[in-house]
Phi, psi and omega in degrees: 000103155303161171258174159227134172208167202265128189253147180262195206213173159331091226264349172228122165280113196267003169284312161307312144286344171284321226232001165094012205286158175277158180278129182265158175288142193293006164261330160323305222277320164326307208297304205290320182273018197259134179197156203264167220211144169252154177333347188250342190252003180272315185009112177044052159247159147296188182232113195278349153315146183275173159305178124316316187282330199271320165332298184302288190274022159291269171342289170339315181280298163326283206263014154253018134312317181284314195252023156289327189293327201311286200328294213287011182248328164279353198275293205294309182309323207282326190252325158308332199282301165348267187330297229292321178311317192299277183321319172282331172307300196286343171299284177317309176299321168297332200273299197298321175318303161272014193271303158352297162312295214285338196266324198291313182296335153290342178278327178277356182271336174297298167300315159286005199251271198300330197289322194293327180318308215265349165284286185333309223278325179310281174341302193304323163308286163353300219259310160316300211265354168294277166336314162312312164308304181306314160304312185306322169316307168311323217269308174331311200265331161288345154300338173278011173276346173303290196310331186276332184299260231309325152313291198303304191283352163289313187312286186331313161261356142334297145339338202257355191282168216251125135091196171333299175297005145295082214280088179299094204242212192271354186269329169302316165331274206307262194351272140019266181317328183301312173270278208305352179274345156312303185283357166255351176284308196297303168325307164301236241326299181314304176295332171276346135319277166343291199295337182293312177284314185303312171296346181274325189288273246279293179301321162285359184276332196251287192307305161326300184282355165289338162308308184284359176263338176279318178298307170310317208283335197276348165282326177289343179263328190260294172339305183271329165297317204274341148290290199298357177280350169281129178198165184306338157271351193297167185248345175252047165288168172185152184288163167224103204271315187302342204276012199255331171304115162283133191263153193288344194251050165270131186277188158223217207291300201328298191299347187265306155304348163257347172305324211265317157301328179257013149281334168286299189338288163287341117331338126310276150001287136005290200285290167326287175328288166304347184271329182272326159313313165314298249250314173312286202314295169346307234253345164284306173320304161320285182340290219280347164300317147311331174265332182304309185295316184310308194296325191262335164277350140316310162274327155293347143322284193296325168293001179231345159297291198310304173304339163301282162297323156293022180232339174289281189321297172297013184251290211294308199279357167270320185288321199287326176312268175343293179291351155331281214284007164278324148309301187308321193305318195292300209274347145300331160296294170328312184277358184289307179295333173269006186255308185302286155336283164335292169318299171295340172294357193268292180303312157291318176293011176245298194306325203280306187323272205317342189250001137299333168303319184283302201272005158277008183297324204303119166284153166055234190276333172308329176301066204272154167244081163255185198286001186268306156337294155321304189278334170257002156270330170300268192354303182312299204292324177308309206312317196302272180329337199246353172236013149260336148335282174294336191266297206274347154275339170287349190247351154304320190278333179289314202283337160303327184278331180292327171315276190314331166315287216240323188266138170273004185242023167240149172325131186193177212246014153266350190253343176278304177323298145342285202283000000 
């Protein structure tokens, strides 16, 4: 009677490393080669039944295995429940945590949200009332054209004056001073005109990026309102794997909060500026209306000295007239009286003559120079002496009446007229 027993076999199939095959496990490969075998051929083999001891402790090993598996399985169980807790305590907490943030960050977004508003409304103001200015500026600087006319054409006829009066006097002075203090008010007026438009650019240039930063700020709070309004039953979550990577051109706390500081910043900046410009514009306006008004009652001063000493001037010389002419009328008589005078002097001086003539006529020793003689060459001679008297007051008296008449570079009675 043979027996039969399981012989083992090669724990490696060498068909299988030749032909690349993956390699099977050495209880496979047992199982396929246990064939039943007869006794003679077990010859000097092991017996492939196990012991009692090795049975036992095969079992031993089983079941502290098994209940090594148990622990480590109520352990594992014990440390999931432990997590799930844990992990749902920090979820829920991290969650509240971050609904927290997102509440602090709408409020803080709120608070740079009313500062930008209320610097916008400032600006807006600003900018009204900058405009405003600027209108007044305009009207101003198109109000000195009166004043620059009316200044140009006094001069101008002024220019028309005749002779002498053509004065530089003090009303020319005044005039003078009147234009040019007009062309340095429209200078200033322009250039603070000019700073009026650069400061209106400059506020809407600041009040625009305070929009764009109120608009960023106002999509970014309805955003962060529409998370925080998020919560685990809502329905439009959805996974995102990428959204948790933080990106490089992303700002952070510091930068975000000084762009936004440094918009107020410049915008305050701004705002002072306009506000002092403002204030400038005043202080021009004022100013130059005062030196405008001070300058014109200068000039009507002066122009009322002046219209003065001429209504003066033209009294003495209405007087001096009269008494011209009161003179010529006199020294036309006088010469007329001296003509007259002459005229008579002509008839004795022909009587003294013919009877000198006559008694030189006288024969002999009668041609006497006797007292009768004497006395009609004396006669002769007074007659002589007293009409070249009258001829040299007469030719005084004529040159006296052309003065007063005719010649123009003596007081004379055309020239009183004239003025």
């Amino acid at each position: 009677m043979s027996t039969e027993v399981l012989v083992s076999r090669p724990f490696v199939d060498t068909r299988a490393v030749s032909q690349d095959v993956p390699a099977r496990s050495p209880d496979s490969i047992i199982k396929e080669n246990m064939f039943p075998s007869s006794g003679l051929a077990t010859a000097g083999y092991r017996s492939a039944k196990y012991t009692t001891d090795e049975w036992d402790a095969k079992n031993n090993s089983t079941l502290a295995q098994a209940a090594g598996d148990r622990d480590n399985a109520e352990r594992i169980r014990y440390e999931s429940k432990s997590l799930h807790k844990e992990t749902e305590t920090r979820t829920l907490r991290s969650q509240a945590e971050g609904t927290r943030y997102l509440g602090e960050r709408l409020q803080e977004i709120n608070f740079w949200q009313s500062e930008l508003q209320r610097h916008i409304e400032e600006l807006t103001r600003e900018t009204e009332m900058l405009l405003g200015q600027k209108r007044r500026l305009e009207k101003a600087l198109e109000a000195t054209e009166i004043p620059y006319a009316i200044a140009t054409d006094n001069l101008t006829c002024r220019e028309r004056r005749l002779g002498p009066d053509l004065v530089k006097d003090e009303v020319e002075d005044q005039l003078l001073k009147e234009v040019e203090l007009i062309r340095s008010i429209q200078a200033l007026l322009k250039k603070t005109l000019n700073e009026a438009i650069n400061q209106i650019r400059a506020n809407r240039e600041a009040k625009q990026t305070l929009e764009l930063d109120w608009s960023d700020k106002f999509q970014a709070y309805s955003m962060d309102v529409q998370c925080g309004r998020y919560s685990n039953r809502s329905m439009d979550i959805q996974n995102h794997p990428n959204s948790a990577k933080l990106q490089d051109h992303v700002s952070n706390r510091e930068s975000w909060t000084r762009f936004s500081q440094d918009n107020l910043s410049l915008a305050e900046r701004e705002e002072r500026a306009s506000l002092e410009l403002r204030q400038l514009a005043d202080a021009v306006l004022r100013d130059t209306a005062e030196d405008l008004r001070a300058q014109c009652a200068a000039v009507d001063n002066a122009f009322a000295r002046r219209c003065q000493e001429l209504n003066e001037a033209k009294a003495l010389l209405e007087l001096q007239l009269a008494q011209i002419l009161e003179e010529t009328g006199a020294q036309e008589r006088n010469v007329r009286a001296l003509r007259q005078a002459l005229h008579d002097k002509e008839a004795p001086m022909r009587v003294a003559e013919s009877r000198l003539y006559s008694r030189a006529q006288r024969p002999n020793v009668e041609l006497c120079r006797d007292g009768p003689h004497l006395r009609l060459v004396s006669e002769v001679g007074e007659i002589s002496y007293t009409m070249e008297a009258l001829q040299e007051k007469l030719s005084e008296a004529r040159r006296s009446l052309e003065d007063l008449e005719e010649r123009p570079e003596s007081h004379c009675k055309s020239r009183l007229e004239s003025a």
